[in-house]
C-alpha positions in Angstrom: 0.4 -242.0 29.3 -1.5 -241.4 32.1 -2.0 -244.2 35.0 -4.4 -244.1 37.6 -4.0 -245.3 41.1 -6.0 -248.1 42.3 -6.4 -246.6 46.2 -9.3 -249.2 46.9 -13.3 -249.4 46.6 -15.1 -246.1 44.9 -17.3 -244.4 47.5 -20.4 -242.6 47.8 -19.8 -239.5 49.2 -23.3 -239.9 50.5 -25.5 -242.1 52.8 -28.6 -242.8 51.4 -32.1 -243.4 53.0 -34.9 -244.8 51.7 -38.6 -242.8 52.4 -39.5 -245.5 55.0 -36.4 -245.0 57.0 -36.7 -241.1 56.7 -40.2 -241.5 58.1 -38.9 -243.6 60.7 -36.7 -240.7 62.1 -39.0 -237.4 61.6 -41.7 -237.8 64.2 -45.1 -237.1 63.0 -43.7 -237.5 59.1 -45.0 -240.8 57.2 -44.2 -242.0 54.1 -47.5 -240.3 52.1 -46.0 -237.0 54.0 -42.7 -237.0 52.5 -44.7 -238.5 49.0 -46.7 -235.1 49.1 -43.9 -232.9 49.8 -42.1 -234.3 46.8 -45.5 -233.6 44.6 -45.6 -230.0 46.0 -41.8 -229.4 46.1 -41.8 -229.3 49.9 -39.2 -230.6 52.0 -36.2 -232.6 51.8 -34.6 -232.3 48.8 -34.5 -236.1 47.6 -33.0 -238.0 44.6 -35.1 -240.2 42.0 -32.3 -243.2 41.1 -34.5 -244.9 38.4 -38.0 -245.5 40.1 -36.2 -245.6 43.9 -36.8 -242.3 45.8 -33.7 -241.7 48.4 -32.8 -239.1 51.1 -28.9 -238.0 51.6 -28.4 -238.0 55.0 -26.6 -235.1 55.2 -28.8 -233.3 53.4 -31.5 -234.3 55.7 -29.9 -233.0 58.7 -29.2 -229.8 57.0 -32.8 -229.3 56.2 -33.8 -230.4 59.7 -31.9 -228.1 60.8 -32.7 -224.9 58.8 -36.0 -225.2 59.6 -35.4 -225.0 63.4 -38.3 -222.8 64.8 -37.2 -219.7 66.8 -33.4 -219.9 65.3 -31.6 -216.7 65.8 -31.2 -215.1 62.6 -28.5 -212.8 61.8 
């Protein structure tokens, strides 16, 4: 028999964002800006949770910064 421990409330291991509040922290990026990038496969990668868009956090900060102009590259 197996038995599972009860250690509290299941977590996401994610923050989620919705478009408006990604657009809200990119300067420059609006919400038909981050709707075109999803059409041409551009940008953040996003999730599609039934008709809701969403933005990992993380994820978003990763992106932001891989696409630092004039990085040093190994």
């Amino acid at each position: 028999m197996t038995t599972v421990a009860d250690d509290g409330p299941a977590r996401l291991s994610h923050e989620f964002l919705s478009p408006d509040q990604v657009a809200d922290l990119l300067p420059g990026v609006n919400r038909n800006t981050l709707a075109m990038w999803r059409y041409e496969h551009k940008g953040p990668k996003y999730y599609k949770l039934g008709r809701k868009v969403v933005y990992a956090l993380d994820e978003l900060e990763a992106w932001i910064a891989a696409s630092a102009a004039g990085a040093e590259r190994d």
